[in-house]
C-alpha positions in Angstrom: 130.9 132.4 -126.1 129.8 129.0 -126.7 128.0 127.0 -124.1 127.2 123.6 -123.2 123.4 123.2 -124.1 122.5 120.7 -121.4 123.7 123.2 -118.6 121.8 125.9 -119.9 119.0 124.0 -119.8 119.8 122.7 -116.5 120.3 126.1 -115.3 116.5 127.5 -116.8 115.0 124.5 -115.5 116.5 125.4 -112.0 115.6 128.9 -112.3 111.7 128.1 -113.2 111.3 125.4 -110.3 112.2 128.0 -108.4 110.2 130.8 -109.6 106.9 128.2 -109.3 107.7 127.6 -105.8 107.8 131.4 -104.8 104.4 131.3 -106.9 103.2 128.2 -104.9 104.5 129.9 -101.6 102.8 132.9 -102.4 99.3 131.0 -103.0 99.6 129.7 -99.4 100.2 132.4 -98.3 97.1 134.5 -99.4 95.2 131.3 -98.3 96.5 131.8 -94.7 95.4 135.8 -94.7 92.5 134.9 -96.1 91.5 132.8 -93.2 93.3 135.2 -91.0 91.5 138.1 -92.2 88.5 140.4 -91.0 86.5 140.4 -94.0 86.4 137.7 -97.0 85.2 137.5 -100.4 85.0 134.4 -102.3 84.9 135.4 -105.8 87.9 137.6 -105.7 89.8 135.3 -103.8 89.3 132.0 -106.2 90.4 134.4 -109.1 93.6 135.5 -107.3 94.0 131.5 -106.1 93.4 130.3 -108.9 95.8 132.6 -111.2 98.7 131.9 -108.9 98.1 128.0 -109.1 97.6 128.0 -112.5 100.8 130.4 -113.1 102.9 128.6 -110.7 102.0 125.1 -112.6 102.4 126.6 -115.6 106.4 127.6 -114.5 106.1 123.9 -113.2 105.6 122.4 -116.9 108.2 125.0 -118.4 110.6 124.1 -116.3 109.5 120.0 -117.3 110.3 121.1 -120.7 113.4 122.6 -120.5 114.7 119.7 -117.9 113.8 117.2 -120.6 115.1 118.9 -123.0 112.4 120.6 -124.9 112.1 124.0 -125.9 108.3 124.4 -125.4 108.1 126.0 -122.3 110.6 128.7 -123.9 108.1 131.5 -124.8 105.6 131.0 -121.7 108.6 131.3 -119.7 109.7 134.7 -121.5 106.2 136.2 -121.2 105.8 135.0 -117.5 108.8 136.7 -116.8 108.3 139.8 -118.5 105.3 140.3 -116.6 107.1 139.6 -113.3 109.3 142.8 -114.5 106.1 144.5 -115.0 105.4 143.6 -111.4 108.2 145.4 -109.9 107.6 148.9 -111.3 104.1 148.5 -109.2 106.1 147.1 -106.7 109.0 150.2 -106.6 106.1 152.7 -107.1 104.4 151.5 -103.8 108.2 151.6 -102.0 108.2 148.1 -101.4 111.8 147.4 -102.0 111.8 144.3 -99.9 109.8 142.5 -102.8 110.8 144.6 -105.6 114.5 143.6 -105.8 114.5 139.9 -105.2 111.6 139.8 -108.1 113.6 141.8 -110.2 116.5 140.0 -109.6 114.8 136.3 -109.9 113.0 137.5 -113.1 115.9 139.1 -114.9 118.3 136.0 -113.8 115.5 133.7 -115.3 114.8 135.7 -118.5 118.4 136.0 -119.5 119.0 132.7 -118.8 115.9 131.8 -121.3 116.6 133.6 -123.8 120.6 132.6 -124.0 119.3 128.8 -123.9 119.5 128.9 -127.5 117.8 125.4 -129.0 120.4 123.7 -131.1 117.9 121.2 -132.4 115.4 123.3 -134.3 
Protein backbone atom coordinates (compact mmCIF):
# COMPACT_ATOMS: atom_id res chain seq x y z
CA UNK A 1 0.00 0.00 0.00
CA UNK A 2 1.60 3.09 -1.19
CA UNK A 3 0.97 6.38 0.43
CA UNK A 4 1.30 9.93 -0.24
CA UNK A 5 4.52 11.09 1.68
CA UNK A 6 3.32 14.57 2.54
CA UNK A 7 0.15 13.21 4.44
CA UNK A 8 2.10 10.95 6.44
CA UNK A 9 4.09 13.47 7.44
CA UNK A 10 1.19 15.71 7.96
CA UNK A 11 -0.40 13.07 9.95
CA UNK A 12 3.04 12.48 12.44
CA UNK A 13 3.44 16.05 12.74
CA UNK A 14 -0.21 16.18 13.95
CA UNK A 15 0.15 13.33 16.13
CA UNK A 16 3.49 14.90 17.98
CA UNK A 17 1.87 18.52 18.44
CA UNK A 18 -0.41 16.73 20.11
CA UNK A 19 1.45 14.49 22.26
CA UNK A 20 3.71 17.85 23.43
CA UNK A 21 0.67 19.49 24.45
CA UNK A 22 -0.62 16.65 26.77
CA UNK A 23 3.25 16.86 27.96
CA UNK A 24 2.87 20.77 28.23
CA UNK A 25 -0.60 20.18 29.99
CA UNK A 26 0.72 17.90 32.23
CA UNK A 27 3.66 20.29 33.35
CA UNK A 28 0.97 22.81 34.40
CA UNK A 29 -0.58 20.74 35.84
CA UNK A 30 2.03 19.40 38.55
CA UNK A 31 2.80 23.27 38.83
CA UNK A 32 -0.76 23.84 40.11
CA UNK A 33 -0.54 20.77 42.82
CA UNK A 34 2.59 21.83 43.64
CA UNK A 35 1.26 25.10 44.83
CA UNK A 36 -1.86 23.41 45.89
CA UNK A 37 -0.03 21.00 47.94
CA UNK A 38 0.72 20.41 51.83
CA UNK A 39 4.23 19.80 51.60
CA UNK A 40 6.90 20.95 48.71
CA UNK A 41 10.24 20.17 47.66
CA UNK A 42 12.18 22.09 45.22
CA UNK A 43 14.74 19.87 43.97
CA UNK A 44 12.42 17.01 43.02
CA UNK A 45 10.00 19.25 41.53
CA UNK A 46 12.52 21.24 39.09
CA UNK A 47 13.65 17.68 37.94
CA UNK A 48 10.09 16.45 37.25
CA UNK A 49 9.40 20.29 35.62
CA UNK A 50 12.05 20.30 33.92
CA UNK A 51 11.88 16.75 32.18
CA UNK A 52 8.37 17.39 31.11
CA UNK A 53 9.37 20.84 29.44
CA UNK A 54 12.25 19.57 28.00
CA UNK A 55 10.26 16.29 26.66
CA UNK A 56 7.30 18.17 25.57
CA UNK A 57 9.73 20.67 23.49
CA UNK A 58 11.54 18.09 22.37
CA UNK A 59 7.95 16.38 20.70
CA UNK A 60 7.63 20.27 19.79
CA UNK A 61 10.83 20.17 17.39
CA UNK A 62 10.01 16.57 16.11
CA UNK A 63 6.98 17.46 15.13
CA UNK A 64 8.89 20.91 13.29
CA UNK A 65 10.77 18.36 11.51
CA UNK A 66 8.43 16.14 10.20
CA UNK A 67 5.99 19.27 9.26
CA UNK A 68 8.91 20.62 7.22
CA UNK A 69 9.64 17.78 5.87
CA UNK A 70 12.65 16.36 7.58
CA UNK A 71 13.18 13.12 8.96
CA UNK A 72 15.26 14.16 11.98
CA UNK A 73 12.90 14.06 14.59
CA UNK A 74 12.15 10.32 13.36
CA UNK A 75 14.10 8.38 15.98
CA UNK A 76 13.46 10.78 19.11
CA UNK A 77 9.96 10.41 18.24
CA UNK A 78 10.21 6.43 18.20
CA UNK A 79 12.12 6.41 21.53
CA UNK A 80 9.77 9.02 23.20
CA UNK A 81 7.11 6.94 22.32
CA UNK A 82 8.34 3.70 23.31
CA UNK A 83 8.82 4.94 26.62
CA UNK A 84 5.22 6.38 26.79
CA UNK A 85 4.35 2.39 26.19
CA UNK A 86 6.66 1.73 29.00
CA UNK A 87 4.56 4.19 30.92
CA UNK A 88 1.35 2.37 30.66
CA UNK A 89 2.41 -0.99 32.08
CA UNK A 90 3.18 1.31 35.44
CA UNK A 91 0.14 2.84 34.68
CA UNK A 92 -2.24 -0.64 34.26
CA UNK A 93 -0.16 -2.17 37.27
CA UNK A 94 -1.40 0.74 39.58
CA UNK A 95 -5.28 0.24 37.94
CA UNK A 96 -5.29 3.48 36.57
CA UNK A 97 -7.18 2.74 33.37
CA UNK A 98 -8.36 6.22 33.00
CA UNK A 99 -4.64 7.27 31.88
CA UNK A 100 -3.48 4.01 30.80
CA UNK A 101 -5.66 3.64 27.68
CA UNK A 102 -5.67 7.08 26.13
CA UNK A 103 -1.58 6.87 26.50
CA UNK A 104 -1.62 3.66 25.05
CA UNK A 105 -3.70 4.55 22.45
CA UNK A 106 -1.97 8.13 21.64
CA UNK A 107 1.49 6.38 21.79
CA UNK A 108 0.76 3.39 19.66
CA UNK A 109 -1.29 5.73 17.04
CA UNK A 110 1.94 8.01 17.06
CA UNK A 111 4.53 5.22 16.73
CA UNK A 112 2.92 3.47 13.96
CA UNK A 113 2.30 6.40 12.24
CA UNK A 114 6.34 7.15 12.66
CA UNK A 115 7.59 4.33 11.69
CA UNK A 116 5.21 3.83 8.34
CA UNK A 117 6.37 7.62 7.37
CA UNK A 118 8.91 5.97 5.43
CA UNK A 119 11.59 8.94 4.06
CA UNK A 120 11.67 8.74 0.30
CA UNK A 121 14.50 11.16 0.06
CA UNK A 122 17.36 9.32 1.86
Amino acid sequence: MNQDPAKARALVAFLLFVEAGVVFALAGWLIVLTFTSDSFEALPFLGVLLFALFGGGGLLVCGLFYKSGKYYGRAPAVLANLIALGVVSYQVEAHLWFVAIPLAALAGTTLISVLRAIPTDL
